[in-house]
PADOKE-654390 format. One line per 10 residues: number of its first residue (from 1); their letters; for each residue x, y, z of N, C-alpha, C. Coordinates in Angstrom, 1 decimal. Example, Ala and Ser with C-alpha at 12.3 -4.5 7.8 and 13.67 -1.06 7.14 Angstrom:
BEGIN
1	as	13.2:-5.7:7.8:12.3:-4.5:7.8:13.2:-3.3:7.8; 12.8:-2.2:7.1:13.7:-1.1:7.1:12.9:0.0:7.9 .
//
This chain:
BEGIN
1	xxxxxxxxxx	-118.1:53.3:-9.4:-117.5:52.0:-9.2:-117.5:51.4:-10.6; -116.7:50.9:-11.6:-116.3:49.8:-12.8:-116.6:48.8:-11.9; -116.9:48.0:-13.2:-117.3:46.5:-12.9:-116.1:45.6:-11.8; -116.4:45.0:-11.0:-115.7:44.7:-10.3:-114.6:45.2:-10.0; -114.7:46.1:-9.4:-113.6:47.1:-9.0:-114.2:48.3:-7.9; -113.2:48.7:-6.8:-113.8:49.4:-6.0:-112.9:50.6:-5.6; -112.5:51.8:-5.6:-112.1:52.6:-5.6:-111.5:52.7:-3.8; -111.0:53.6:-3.1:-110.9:53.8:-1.9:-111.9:54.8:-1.4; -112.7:54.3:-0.7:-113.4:55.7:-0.1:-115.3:55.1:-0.9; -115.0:54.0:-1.3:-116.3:53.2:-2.2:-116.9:52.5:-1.7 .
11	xxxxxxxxxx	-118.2:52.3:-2.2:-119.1:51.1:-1.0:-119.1:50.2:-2.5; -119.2:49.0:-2.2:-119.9:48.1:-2.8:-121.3:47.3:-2.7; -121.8:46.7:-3.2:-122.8:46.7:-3.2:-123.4:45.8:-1.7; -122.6:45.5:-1.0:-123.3:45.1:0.2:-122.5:46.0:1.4; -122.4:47.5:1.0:-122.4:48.2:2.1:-121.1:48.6:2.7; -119.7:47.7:1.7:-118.3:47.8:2.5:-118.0:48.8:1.8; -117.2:49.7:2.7:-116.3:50.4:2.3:-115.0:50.5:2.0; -114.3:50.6:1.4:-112.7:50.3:0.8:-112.0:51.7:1.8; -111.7:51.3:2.8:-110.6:52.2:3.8:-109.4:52.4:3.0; -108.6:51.4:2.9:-107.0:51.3:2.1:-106.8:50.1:1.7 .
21	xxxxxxxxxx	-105.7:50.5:1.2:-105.2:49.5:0.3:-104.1:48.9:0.8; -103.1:47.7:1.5:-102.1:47.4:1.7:-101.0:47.0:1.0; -99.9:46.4:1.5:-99.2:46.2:0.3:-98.7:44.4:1.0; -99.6:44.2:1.5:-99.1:42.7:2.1:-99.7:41.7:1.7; -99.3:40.6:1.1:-99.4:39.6:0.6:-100.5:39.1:1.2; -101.4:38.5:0.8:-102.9:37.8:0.7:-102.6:36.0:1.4; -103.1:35.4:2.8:-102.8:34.5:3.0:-103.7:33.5:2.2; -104.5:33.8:1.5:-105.4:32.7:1.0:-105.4:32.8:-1.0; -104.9:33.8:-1.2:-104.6:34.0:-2.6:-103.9:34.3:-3.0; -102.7:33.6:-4.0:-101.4:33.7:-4.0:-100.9:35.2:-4.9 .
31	xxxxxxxxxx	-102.5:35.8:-5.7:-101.5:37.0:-6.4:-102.2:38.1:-5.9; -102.9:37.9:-5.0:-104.3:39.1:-4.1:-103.2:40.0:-3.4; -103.5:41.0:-3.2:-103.1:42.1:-1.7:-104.2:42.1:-0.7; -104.1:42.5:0.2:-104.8:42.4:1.1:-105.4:44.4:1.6; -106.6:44.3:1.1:-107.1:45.6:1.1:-108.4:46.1:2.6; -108.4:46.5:3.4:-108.9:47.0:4.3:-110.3:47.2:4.4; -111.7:47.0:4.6:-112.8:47.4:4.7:-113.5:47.8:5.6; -114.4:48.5:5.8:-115.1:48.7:6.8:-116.6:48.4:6.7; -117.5:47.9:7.8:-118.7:48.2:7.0:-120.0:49.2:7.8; -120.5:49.5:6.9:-121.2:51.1:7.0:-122.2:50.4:8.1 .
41	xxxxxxxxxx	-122.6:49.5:8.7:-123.6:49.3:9.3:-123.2:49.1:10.6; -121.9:48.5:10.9:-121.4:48.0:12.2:-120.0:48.5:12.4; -119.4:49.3:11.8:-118.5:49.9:11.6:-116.9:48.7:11.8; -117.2:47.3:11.7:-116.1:46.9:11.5:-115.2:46.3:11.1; -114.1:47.1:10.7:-113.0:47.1:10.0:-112.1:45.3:9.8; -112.1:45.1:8.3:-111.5:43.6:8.4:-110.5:43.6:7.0; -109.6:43.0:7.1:-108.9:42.9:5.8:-109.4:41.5:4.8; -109.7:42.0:3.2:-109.5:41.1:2.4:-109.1:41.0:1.1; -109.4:40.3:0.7:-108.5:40.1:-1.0:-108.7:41.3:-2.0; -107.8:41.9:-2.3:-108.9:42.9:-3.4:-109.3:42.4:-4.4 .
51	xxxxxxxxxx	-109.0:40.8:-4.9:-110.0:40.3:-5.9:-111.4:40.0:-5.6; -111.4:40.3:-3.9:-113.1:40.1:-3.3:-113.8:41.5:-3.0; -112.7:42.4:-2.9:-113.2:43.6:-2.6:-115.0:44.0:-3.0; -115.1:43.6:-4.0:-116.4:44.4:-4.8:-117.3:43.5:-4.3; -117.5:42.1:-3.5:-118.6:41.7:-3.1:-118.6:41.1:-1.9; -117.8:42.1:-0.9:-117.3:40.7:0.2:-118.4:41.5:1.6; -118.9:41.1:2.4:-120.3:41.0:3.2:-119.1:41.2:4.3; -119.9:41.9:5.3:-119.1:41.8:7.1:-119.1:40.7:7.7; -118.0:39.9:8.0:-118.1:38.8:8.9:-118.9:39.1:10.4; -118.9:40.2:10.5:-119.2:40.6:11.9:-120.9:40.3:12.4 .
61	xxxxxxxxxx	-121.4:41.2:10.9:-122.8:41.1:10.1:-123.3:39.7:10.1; -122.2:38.9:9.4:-122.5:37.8:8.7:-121.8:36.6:9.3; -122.5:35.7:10.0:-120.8:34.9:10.8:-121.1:33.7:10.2; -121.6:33.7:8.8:-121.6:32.5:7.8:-120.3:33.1:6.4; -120.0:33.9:6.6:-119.1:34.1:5.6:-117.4:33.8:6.1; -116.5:34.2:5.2:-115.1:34.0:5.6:-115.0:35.3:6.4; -114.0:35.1:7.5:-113.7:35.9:8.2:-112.5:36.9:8.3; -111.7:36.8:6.9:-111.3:37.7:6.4:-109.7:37.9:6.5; -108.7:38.8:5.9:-107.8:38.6:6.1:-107.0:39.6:7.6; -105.7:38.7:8.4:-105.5:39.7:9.0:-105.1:41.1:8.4 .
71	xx	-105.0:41.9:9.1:-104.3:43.4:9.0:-103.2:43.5:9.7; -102.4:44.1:9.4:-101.3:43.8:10.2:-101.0:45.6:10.9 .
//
């Protein structure tokens, strides 16, 4: 993994995995895509910013964080 940046098929450091990449526009950041994660511990799947990719925590895990983008 580069510095802030996460590959497909990559964990970052709190355990998400980068599933895919989409091509749909980001409802909360106007130049973001909206990229797919999973997480290794609860297995579930949420879309978010790929500017967050490299440190974004499971909402599922975590129901103090943002809850992420849809997927469509």
């Amino acid at each position: 993994m580069r510095f802030n940046q996460i590959e497909i098929g990559e964990q970052n450091k709190n355990k998400q995995i980068l599933m895919r990449k989409t091509p749909q526009k980001s409802t909360t950041h106007p130049f973001a895509l909206i990229w797919v994660m999973r997480c290794s511990r609860c297995n579930h799947e949420y879309g978010c910013n790929g500017c967050d990719a490299h440190e974004r925590r499971c909402p599922q895990c975590n129901p103090d964080v943002n809850p992420g983008e849809p997927i469509l």
